[in-house]
C-alpha positions in Angstrom: 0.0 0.0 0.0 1.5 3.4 -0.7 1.1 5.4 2.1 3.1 8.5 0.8 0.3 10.8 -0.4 -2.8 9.4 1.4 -5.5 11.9 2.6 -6.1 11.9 6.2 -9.4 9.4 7.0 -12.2 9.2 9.2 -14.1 5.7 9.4 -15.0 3.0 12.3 -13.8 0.1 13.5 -16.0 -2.4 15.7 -14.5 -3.4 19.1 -16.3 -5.9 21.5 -19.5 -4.9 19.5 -19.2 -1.5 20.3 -18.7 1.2 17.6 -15.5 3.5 17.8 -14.6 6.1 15.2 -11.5 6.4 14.1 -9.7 9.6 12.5 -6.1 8.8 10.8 -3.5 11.3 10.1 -0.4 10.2 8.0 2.9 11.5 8.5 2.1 13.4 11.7 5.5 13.4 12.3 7.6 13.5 9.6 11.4 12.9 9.2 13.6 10.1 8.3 11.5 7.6 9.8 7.9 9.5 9.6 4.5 8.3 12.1 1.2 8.5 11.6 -1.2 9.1 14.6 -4.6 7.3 15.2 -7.1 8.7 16.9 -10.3 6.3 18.6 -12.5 8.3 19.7 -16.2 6.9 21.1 -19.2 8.1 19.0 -21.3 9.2 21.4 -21.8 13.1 22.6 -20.5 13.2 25.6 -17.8 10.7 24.7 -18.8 7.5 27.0 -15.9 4.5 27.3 -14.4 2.4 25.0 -13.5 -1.2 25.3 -9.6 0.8 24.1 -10.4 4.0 26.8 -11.9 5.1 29.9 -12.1 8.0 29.0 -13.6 7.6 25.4 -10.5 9.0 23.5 -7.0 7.1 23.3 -4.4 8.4 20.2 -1.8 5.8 19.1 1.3 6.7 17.1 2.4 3.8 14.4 5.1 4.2 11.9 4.7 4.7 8.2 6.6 2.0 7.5 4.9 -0.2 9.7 1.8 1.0 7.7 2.6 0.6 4.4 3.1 -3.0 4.6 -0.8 -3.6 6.0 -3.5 -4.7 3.8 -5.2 -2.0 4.7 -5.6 1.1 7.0 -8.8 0.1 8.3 -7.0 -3.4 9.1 -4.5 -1.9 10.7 -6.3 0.4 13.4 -8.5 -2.6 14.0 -5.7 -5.0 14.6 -4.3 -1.9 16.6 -7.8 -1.3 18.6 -7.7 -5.5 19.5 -4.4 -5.1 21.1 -5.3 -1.9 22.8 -8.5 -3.6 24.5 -6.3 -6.7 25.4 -3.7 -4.5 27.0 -6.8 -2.3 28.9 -8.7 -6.2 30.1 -5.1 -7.1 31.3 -4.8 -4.3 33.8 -8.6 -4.7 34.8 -7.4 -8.5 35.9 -4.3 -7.5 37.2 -6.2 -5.1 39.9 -8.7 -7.2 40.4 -6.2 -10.2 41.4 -3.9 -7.3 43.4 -6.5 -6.3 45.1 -8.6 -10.1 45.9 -5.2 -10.6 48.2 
């Protein structure tokens, strides 16, 4: 995929059956090795929680490189938002076994 002169993008991604838009800006930082940021942001007005955010808004930073080489960028943020709500149900068991001590 040639991610050189892509427009940024808004679309949704469905996490945990719960909708979460998604707005994707490439080459937010630019140099040598260039990023592109992600932002998930809940739908809803006020912004409720995410199964990727308690606070309804989490922003993730992936390199162009890393990008390119995805099937797509809608793939990519979903495989992205899957990690992030794996990571955010880790913690939530972590406490709750800290804490059942």
């Amino acid at each position: 995929m040639n991610t050189a002169s892509q427009p940024e993008s808004v679309f949704t991604v469905t996490i945990d059956a719960e909708e979460i838009r998604v707005r994707y800006r490439p080459n937010y930082i630019g140099g040598i090795d260039p990023y592109a940021i992600f932002e998930f942001v809940s739908p809803h007005d006020p912004r409720r929680r995410t199964p990727i955010s308690e606070s309804g808004y989490r922003s993730f930073f992936a390199p162009m490189q890393e990008i390119s080489v995805a099937p797509s960028i809608e793939k990519y943020a979903c495989m992205v938002a899957l990690v992030l709500a794996a990571e955010i149900a880790f913690s939530a068991r972590a406490v709750r076994l800290s804490t059942a001590r």
